[in-house]
C-alpha positions, 0 to 999 in steps of 0.5 A: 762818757768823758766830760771835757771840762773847759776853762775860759776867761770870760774877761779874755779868751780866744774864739778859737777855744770855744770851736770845740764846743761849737763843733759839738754843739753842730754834730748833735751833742750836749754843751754845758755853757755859762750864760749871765743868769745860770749856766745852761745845756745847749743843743741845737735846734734842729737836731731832734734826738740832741733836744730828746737827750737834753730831757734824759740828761736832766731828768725833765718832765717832757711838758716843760718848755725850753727856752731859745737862746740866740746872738743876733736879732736876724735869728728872730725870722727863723723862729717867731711867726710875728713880734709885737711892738712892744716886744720890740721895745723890750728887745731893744730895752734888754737885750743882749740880758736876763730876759726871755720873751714868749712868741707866737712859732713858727711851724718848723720849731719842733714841739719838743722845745715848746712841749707842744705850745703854740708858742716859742720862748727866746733869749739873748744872753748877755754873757760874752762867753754864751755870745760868742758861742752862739755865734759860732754856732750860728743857729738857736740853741735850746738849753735850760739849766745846766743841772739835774731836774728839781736840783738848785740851777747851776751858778759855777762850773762846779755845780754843774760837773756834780750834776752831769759829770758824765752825762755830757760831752763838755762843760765850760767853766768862766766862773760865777754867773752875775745874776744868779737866778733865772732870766726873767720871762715875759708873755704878751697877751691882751696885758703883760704877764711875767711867769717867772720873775728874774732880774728884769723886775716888773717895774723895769718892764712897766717903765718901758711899755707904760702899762701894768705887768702881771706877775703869776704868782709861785702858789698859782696852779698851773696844769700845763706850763707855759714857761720853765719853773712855773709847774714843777718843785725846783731849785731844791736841795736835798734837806727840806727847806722852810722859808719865813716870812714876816716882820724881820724881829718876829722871823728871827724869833720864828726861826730860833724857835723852830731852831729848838724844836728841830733837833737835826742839823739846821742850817739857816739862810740869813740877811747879813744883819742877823748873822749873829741871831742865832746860836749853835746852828750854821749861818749861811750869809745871803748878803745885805737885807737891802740888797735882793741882788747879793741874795739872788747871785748867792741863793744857788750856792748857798742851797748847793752848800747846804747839801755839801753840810749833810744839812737836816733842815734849812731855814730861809728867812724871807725877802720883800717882794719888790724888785730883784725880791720877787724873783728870790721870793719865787725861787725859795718858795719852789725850793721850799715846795711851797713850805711858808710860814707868815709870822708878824 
């Protein structure tokens, strides 16, 4: 198959340009589709075989739900049976944004997106590029990331046409994602539950329902997922990566132990302030220590870089598990296939 790869403007483009993508999408095919978190592979709902081929594509455990993605709030009647006021809070706090909300479905939604789950996730992506696409479409779209499964989520067009150059009929390239980690996804039960942290953070969603929010935490084990990334090794590059966490002097000295031990190709994911700690190995910079949301928006690439290096082994040095934090923690430690080492 011949992927058409796209170039668009985020900034300034045309709807006209994107009425291909929009008529694949409509016929049943597969579109690759930037969105503010990660770039995603979109079909639409109600083409069963489009939504199979999402799973074949991507190499994906048929027990790992999709997510909706919608451009209005009126499409929200046609999926969920009900939605809870304090969803509604939430809806009108963070949408158009990175987070995804879990509903009761309604029958007509096919158990391929819900991996047979009562329940249906949806989203509004904020990205004018995924918006207008969507509303185009006119209908939901189903799409997870726009990479092969346990792979790190595409960030750029690039990562994507390494993936599933093709594999699909088209990729939209609009450059960098904002955020760069996955959107935040929210269940409502008797209390708030986050089973995959993004850059909504739980303390954003506390402020709006003014009640503790639970997050599931990435060691939890879980038999049947109820959200993407809750069960299975993601975000993962080809070498095997270990990610230490601590006191910031101790991992640092950690590391460059584990440096002298390894022998292979090491490459090290470091805070901006100890690019210069370590000797004789490739530094790879995740941005300033106190700001979780540089490390999130570069994680991906970094991990992508790394297979790009031939890397050997990877360390990671960890981040405080507050705000933005949490979600980077999540991500490194399925990257790391839970491979953590607490050092003080």
């Amino acid at each position: 198959m011949k992927t058409y790869y796209l170039k668009i403007n985020p900034e300034q483009f045309e709807s006209s340009q994107l009425m291909p993508a929009a008529d694949i999408l409509v016929s049943g095919g597969l579109v690759a589709f930037p969105t503010e978190t990660v770039y995603g592979l979109g079909a639409v709902v109600d083409h069963e075989t489009a939504l199979q081929n999402i799973f074949q594509v991507k190499g994906r455990p048929g027990d790992n739900p999709l997510i909706l993605h919608i451009w209005h709030h009126r499409q929200l009647s046609g999926i969920v049976e009900t939605v809870d006021p304090r969803y509604q809070k939430l809806i009108d706090a963070f949408w158009p944004g990175p987070l995804t909300l879990i509903f009761p479905k309604k029958a007509n939604i096919s158990p391929t997106v819900t991996a047979g789950l009562p329940t249906v996730a949806v989203r509004m992506p904020s990205h004018p590029v995924a918006r207008e696409l969507l509303r185009l479409v006119d209908r939901p779209v189903a799409a997870p990331s726009a990479n092969l499964s346990g792979r790190p989520s595409p960030t750029r067009g690039e990562h994507v046409r390494e993936d599933l150059d093709g594999k699909i009929p088209m990729i939209i390239d609009a450059g960098p994602c904002q955020a760069g980690i996955e959107s935040t996804v929210l269940l409502l039960a008797e209390k708030p539950y986050i089973l995959r942290p993004g850059s909504v953070t739980r303390e954003m969603v506390e402020e709006i329902l003014q009640e503790p929010v639970e997050v599931v935490t990435s060691g939890e084990k879980v038999d049947r997922p109820q959200a993407p990334g809750m069960k299975y090794r993601h975000y993962a590059p080809e070498a095997p990566v270990t990610l230490v966490e601590g006191e910031e002097l101790a991992v640092i000295a950690a590391i460059n132990r584990m440096i002298e031990e390894t022998g292979e190709n090491v490459v090290v994911l470091a805070f901006s302030e100890h690019l210069d700690c370590y000797r004789n190995v490739t530094v790879l910079d995740l941005g300033p220590r106190e700001s979780p949301w540089i490390a999130a928006a570069r994680l991906y690439d970094l991990l992508r870089s790394c297979d790009q290096m031939k890397a050997g082994r990877i360390y990671v040095e960890g981040l405080e598990k507050t705000g933005v934090g949490t979600a980077v923690e999540n991500r490194l430690f399925k990257a790391a296939g839970g491979n953590v080492i607490h050092v003080s």
